[in-house]
C-alpha positions in Angstrom: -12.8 -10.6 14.0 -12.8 -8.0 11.6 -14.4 -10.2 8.6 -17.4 -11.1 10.9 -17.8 -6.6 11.1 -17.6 -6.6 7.1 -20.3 -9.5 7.0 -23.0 -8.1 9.4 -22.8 -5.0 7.9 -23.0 -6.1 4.7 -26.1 -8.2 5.6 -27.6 -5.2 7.1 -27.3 -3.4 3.8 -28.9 -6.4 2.2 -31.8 -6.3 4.9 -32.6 -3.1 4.7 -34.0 -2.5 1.8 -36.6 -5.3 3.0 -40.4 -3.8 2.2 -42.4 -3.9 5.7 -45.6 -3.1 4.6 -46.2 -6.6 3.2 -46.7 -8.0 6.1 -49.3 -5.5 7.1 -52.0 -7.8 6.0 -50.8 -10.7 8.4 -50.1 -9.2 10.9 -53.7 -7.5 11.3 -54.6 -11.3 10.7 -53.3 -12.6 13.5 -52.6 -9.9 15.7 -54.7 -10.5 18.2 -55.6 -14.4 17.9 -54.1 -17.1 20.5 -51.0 -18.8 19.3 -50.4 -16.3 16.2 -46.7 -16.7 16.7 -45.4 -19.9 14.5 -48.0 -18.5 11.6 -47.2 -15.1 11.7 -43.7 -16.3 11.1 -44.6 -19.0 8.7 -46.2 -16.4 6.9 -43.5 -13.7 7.0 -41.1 -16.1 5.8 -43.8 -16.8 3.1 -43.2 -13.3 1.9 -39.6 -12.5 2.0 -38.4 -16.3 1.5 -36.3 -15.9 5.0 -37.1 -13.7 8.4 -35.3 -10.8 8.1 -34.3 -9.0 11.2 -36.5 -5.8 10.8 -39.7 -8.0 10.9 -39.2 -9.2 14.5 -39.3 -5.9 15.4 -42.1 -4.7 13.3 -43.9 -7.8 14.8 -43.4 -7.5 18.6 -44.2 -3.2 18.3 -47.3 -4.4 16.7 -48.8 -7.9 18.4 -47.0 -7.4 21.7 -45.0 -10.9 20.7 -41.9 -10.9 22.9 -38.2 -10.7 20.6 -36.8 -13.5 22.6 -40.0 -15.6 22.2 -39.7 -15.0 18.6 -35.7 -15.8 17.8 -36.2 -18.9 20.3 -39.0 -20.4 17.7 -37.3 -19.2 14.7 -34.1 -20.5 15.4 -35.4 -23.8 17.4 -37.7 -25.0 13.9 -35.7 -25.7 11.2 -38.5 -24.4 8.9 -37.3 -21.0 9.5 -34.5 -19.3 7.9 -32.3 -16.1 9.4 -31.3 -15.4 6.1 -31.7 -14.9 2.4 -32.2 -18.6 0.8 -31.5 -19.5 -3.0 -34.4 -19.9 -5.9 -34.0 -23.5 -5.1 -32.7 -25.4 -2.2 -31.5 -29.1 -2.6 -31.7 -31.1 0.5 -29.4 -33.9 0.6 -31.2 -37.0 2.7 -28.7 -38.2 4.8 -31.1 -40.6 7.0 -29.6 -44.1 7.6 -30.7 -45.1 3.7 -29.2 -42.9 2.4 -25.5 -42.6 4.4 -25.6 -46.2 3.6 -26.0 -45.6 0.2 -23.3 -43.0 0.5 -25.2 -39.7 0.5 -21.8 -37.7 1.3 -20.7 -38.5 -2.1 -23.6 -36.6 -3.5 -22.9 -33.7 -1.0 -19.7 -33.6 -1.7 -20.3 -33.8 -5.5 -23.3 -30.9 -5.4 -20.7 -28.5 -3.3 -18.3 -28.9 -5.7 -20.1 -28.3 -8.5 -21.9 -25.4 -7.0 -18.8 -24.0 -5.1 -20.7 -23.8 -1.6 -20.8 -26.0 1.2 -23.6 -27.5 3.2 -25.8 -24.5 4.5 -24.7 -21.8 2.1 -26.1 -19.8 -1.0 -24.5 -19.4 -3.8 -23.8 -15.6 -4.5 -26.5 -15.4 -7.7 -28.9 -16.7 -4.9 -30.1 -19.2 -7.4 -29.1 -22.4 -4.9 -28.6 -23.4 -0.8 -27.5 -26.6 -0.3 -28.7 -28.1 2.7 -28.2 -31.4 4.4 -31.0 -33.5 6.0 -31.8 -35.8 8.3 -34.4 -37.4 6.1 -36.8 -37.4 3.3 -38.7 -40.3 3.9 -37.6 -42.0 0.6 -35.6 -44.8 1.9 -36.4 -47.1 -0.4 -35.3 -45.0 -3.1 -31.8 -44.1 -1.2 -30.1 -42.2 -1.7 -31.8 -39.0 -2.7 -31.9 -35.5 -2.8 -35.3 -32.9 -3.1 -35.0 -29.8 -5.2 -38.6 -27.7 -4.8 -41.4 -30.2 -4.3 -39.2 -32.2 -6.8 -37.4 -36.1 -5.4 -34.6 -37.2 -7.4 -33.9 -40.8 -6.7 -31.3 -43.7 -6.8 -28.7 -41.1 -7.2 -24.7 -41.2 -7.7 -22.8 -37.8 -7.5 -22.7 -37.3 -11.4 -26.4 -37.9 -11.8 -27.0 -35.1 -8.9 -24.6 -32.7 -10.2 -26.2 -33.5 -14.1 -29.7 -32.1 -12.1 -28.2 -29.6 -11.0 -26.6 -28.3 -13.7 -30.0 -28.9 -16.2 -31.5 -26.4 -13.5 -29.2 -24.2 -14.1 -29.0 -24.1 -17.6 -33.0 -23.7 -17.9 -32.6 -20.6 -15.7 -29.8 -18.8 -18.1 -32.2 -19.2 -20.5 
């Protein structure tokens, strides 16, 4: 009980420093146009790389957008994100290809290497890891996105190889 105090209110620090005004512009976008809630929130997330709780309430004092309606979408699509994401997020497919191909090898492998498991950052922010239900390469099973970026006919080491080439280029 008492670590889950320590985490929200070290989340709260994090989200408060969170710089309302640049969603000014999209909100006065949208603010009055029918069915502005999934691209006001597409675009917020644009901005900030998550939704972070402040905006909800930024949103609702200033289209009239319900808090409930608003958490119920965001946390119903898995497009949107509750909180801060890494520079880049590798999505393990773990359709039917890919399990058969033994994609919890490479999710396994990837957490290790990264020290995180499925659905977490790692504390530099630089990665989330994030299983998937699929990426629509099944003929390239199994495989794993990073950015717009498909890696395919992958083994653990070859995954964790990316992975670590990524993180080398950004050290530099």
């Amino acid at each position: 009980m008492r670590v889950k105090r320590i985490l929200q209110e070290k989340e709260a620090v994090i989200q408060s420093s969170v710089d309302l005004t640049l969603i000014d512009p999209l909100i006065e976008k949208y603010k009055n146009k029918k069915g502005n809630l999934i691209p006001i929130l597409q675009g917020t997330q644009d901005v900030y790389g998550y939704l972070p709780q402040e905006t909800f309430i930024k949103i609702s004092e200033q289209t009239g957008l319900k808090l409930s309606e608003m958490y119920g979408v965001a946390t119903f699509y898995t497009q949107f994100r509750l909180n801060p994401v890494g520079k880049y997020i590798v999505k393990v497919c773990h359709g039917t290809a890919c399990h058969v191909q033994n994609a919890t090898a490479i999710s396994e492998a990837v957490e290790d290497a990264l020290g995180i498991k499925d659905g977490e950052t790692t504390e530099d922010r630089l990665f989330t890891l994030e299983s998937v239900a699929c990426l629509g390469c099944c003929s390239l099973a199994p495989v794993m996105m990073i950015g717009d970026e498909t890696y395919a006919k992958l083994t653990g080491t070859k995954a964790v190889k990316i992975v670590k080439e990524i993180k080398i280029k950004e050290s530099n």
